[in-house]
C-alpha positions in Angstrom: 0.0 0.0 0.0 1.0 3.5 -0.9 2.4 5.8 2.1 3.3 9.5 2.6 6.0 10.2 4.9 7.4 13.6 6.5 10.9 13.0 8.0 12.7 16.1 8.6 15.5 14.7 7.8 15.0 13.1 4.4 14.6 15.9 1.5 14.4 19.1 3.8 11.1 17.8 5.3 9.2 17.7 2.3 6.2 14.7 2.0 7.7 12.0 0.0 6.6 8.8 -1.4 7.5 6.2 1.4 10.6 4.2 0.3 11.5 6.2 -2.1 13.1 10.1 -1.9 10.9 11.2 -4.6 8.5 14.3 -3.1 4.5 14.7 -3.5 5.4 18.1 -5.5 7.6 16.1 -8.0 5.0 13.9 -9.4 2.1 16.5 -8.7 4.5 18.6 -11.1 5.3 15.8 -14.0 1.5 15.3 -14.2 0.9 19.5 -14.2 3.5 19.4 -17.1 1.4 17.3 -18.8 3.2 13.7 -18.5 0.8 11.0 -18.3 0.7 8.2 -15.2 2.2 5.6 -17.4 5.4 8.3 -18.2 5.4 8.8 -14.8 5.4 5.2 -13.5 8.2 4.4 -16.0 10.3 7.9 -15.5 10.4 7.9 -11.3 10.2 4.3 -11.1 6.4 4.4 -9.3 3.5 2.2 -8.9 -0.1 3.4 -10.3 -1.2 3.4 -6.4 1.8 5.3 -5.5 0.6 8.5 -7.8 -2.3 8.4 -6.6 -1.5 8.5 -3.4 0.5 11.7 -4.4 -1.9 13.2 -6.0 -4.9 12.4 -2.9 -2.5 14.4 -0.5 -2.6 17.2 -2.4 -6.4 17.6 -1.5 
């Protein structure tokens, strides 16, 4: 299952995608720039459930 974490000590504080260092904002900013989910997935090396995960903490 998908997980946000917020360690101050793991990329300045920022949520990130738990077990990976790749922040919410990252992948909230890949799909703003128009990159699809799949060209996600394959770029940050993310699971479907993962971006949306992401993208339901942004809410």
């Amino acid at each position: 299952m998908a997980e946000i974490t917020i360690d101050r000590r793991t990329r300045f504080g920022k949520p990130i995608i738990k077990g990976t260092r790749i922040a919410v904002a990252e992948v909230l900013g890949a799909l703003a720039g128009g990159m699809t989910f799949a060209e996600v997935e394959s770029e940050y090396g993310l699971k479907r459930e993962d971006i949306l995960m992401a993208v339901k903490k942004s809410d």
